[in-house]
DOSE-168653 format. One record per atom (N, C-alpha, C): residue in one letter; x, y, z. Coordinates in steps of 0.001 Angstrom, whole numbers, plus 500000, padded with zeros to 6 digits. Layout:
<recs>
aXYZ/...
</recs>
This chain:
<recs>
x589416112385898935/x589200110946898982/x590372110208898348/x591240110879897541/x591962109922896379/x593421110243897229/x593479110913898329/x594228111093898978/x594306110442899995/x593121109836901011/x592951109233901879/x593486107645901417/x592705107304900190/x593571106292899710/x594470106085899288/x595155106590898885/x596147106656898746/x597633106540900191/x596763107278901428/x597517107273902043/x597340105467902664/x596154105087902596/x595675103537903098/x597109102516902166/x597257102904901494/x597723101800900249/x599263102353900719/x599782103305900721/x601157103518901400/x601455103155902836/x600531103119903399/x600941102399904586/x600522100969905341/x600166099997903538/x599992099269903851/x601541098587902894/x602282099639902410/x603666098982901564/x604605098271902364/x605464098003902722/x606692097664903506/x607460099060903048/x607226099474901335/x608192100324900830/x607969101459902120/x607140101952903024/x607049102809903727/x606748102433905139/x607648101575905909/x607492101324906830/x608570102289907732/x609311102908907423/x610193103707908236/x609186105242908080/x608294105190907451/x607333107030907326/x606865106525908386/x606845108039909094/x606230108328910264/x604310108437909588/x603742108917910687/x602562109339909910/x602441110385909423/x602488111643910042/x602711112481908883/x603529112713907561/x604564111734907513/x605244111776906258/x604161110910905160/x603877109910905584/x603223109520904674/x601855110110904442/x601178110596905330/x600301111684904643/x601193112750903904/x602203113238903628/x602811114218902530/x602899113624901884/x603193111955901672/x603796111711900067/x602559111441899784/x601469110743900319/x600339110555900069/x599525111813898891/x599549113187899653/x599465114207898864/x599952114649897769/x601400115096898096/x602352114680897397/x602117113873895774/x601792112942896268/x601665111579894557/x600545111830894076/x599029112146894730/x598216112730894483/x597838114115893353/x598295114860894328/x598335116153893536/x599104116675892226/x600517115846892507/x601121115439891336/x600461114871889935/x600440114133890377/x599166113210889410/x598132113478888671/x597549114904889766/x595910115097888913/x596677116448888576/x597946117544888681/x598306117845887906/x598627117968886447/x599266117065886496/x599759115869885691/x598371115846884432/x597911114795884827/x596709114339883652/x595376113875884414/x594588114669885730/x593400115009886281/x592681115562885258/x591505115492885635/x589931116238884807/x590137117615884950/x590216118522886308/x590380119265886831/x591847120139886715/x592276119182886045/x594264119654885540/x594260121651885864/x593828122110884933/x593943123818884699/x593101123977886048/x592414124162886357/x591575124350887701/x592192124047888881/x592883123212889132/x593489122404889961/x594802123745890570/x595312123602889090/x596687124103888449/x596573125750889215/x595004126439888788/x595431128278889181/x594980127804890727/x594228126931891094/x593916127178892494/x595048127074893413/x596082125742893196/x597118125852894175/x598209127178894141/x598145127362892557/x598964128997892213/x598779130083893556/x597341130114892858/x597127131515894085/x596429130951895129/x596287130023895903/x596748129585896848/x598266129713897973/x599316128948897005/x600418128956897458/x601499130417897632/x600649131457896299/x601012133235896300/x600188133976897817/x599357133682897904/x597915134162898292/x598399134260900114/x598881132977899906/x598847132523901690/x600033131517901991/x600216130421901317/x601051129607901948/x602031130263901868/x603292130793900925/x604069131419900720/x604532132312901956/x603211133070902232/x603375133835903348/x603639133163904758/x602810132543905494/x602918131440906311/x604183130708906156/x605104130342904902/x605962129554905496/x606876130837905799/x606562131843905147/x608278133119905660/x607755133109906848/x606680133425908010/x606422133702908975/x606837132503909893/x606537131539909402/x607102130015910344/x608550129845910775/x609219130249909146/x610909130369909228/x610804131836910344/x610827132642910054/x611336133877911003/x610928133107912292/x609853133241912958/x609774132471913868/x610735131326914759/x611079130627913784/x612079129249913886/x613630130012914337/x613584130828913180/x615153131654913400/x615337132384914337/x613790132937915171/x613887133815916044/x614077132998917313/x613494131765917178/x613218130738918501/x614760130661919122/x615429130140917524/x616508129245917770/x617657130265918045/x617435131916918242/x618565132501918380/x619105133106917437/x618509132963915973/x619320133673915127/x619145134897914726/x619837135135913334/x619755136455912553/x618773136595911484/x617706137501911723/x617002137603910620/x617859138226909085/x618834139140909807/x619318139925909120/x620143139243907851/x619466139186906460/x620116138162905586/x619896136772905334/x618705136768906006/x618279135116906023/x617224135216904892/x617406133857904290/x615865134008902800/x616044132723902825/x614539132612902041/x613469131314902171/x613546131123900876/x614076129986900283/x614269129702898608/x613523128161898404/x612474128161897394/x612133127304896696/x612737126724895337/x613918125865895440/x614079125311894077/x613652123823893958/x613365123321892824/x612940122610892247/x611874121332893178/x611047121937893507/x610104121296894514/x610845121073896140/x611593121739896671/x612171121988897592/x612152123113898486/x612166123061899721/x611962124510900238/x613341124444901526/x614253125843901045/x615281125715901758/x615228126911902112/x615719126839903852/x615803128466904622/x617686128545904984/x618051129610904785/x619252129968905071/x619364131569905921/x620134131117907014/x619904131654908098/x621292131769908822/x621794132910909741/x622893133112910385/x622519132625911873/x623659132736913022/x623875132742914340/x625192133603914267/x625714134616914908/x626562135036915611/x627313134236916654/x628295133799916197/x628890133165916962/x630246133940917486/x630877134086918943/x632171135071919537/x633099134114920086/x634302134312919840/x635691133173920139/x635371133335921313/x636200132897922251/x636675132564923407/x637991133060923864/x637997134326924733/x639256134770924669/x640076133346925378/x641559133479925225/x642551132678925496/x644142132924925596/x643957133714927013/x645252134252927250/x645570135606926110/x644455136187926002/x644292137792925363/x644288137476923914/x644137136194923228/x644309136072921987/x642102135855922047/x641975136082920442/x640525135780920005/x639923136595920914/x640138137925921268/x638971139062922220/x638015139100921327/x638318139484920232/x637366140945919357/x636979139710918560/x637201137990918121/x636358137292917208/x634784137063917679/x634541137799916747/x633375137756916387/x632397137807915031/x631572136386914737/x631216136317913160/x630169135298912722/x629196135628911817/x627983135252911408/x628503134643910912/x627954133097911107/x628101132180910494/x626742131330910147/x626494131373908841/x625409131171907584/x625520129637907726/x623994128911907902/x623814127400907786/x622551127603906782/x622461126073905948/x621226126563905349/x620609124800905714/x618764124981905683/x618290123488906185/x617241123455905247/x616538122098904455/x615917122083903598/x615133120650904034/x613894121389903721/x612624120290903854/x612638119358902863/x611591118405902816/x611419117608901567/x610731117888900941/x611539117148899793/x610986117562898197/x609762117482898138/x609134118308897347/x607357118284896786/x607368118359896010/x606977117395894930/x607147116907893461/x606280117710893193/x604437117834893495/x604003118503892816/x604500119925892881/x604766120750893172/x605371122353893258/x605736122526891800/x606387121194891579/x607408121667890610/x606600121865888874/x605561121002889387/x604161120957887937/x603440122584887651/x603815123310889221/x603231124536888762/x603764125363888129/x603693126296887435/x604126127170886475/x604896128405887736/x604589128660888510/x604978129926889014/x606243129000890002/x605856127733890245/x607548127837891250/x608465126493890274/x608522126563888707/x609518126029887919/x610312126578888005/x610423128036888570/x612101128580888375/x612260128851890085/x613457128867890490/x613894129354892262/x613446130530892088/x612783130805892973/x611795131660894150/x612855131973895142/x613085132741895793/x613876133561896857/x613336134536897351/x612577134574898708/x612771135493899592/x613132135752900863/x613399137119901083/x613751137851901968/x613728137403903643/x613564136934904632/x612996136957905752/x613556138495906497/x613993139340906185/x614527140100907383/x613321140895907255/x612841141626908194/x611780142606908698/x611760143521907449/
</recs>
């Protein structure tokens, strides 16, 4: 409920007239959850449920979303990892990319080249005890 309103009152700001709707349902959450982190009734309760919650399952689900994404888009699993720092979630990921021969020059170039792309920040993450420090994992098989 304190979310629903919350999202009513953000999209009745101007400050959020460029959020789509689902963005402003995240910050909506987002400021929420933060919050009853923060200084909620429910604070410690709140606190182990999203823990092992976010260990349990989400965690998992987002490596499976990224592989997925990397697999869609063509890339390399091989060396790619899913890093959470400071309420942030960033995937870094290769493509193989091969020159273009040109009059017998650039045959044999050929080379992984590493991009990395990062979602938006989630303030609350950062209230939990288990993802205050960068988190890094693995995506390769």
């Amino acid at each position: 409920m304190k979310i629903q309103k919350k999202e009513i009152e953000l999209r009745s700001s101007s400050s959020y007239d460029d959020y789509s709707d689902n963005e402003i349902k995240l910050e909506a959450m987002d400021i929420v959850l933060t919050e009853e982190l923060q200084h909620g009734v429910g604070k410690d309760k709140l606190h182990d449920m999203l823990n092992e919650e976010l260990y349990q399952s989400t965690l998992k689900d987002m490596q499976a979303q990224a592989q997925a994404t990397i697999v869609q888009n063509h890339g390399n699993l091989i060396g790619a990892e899913l890093v959470i720092d400071e309420g942030q979630v960033f995937v870094r990921a290769s493509n193989t990319i091969e020159g273009t021969s040109y009059k017998g020059f650039f045959t044999e170039l050929k080379e992984d080249i590493f991009q990395t792309a990062g979602g938006p920040k989630i303030d609350f993450l950062t209230e939990l005890s288990n993802f205050d420090v960068k988190i890094e994992r693995s995506l390769d098989y």
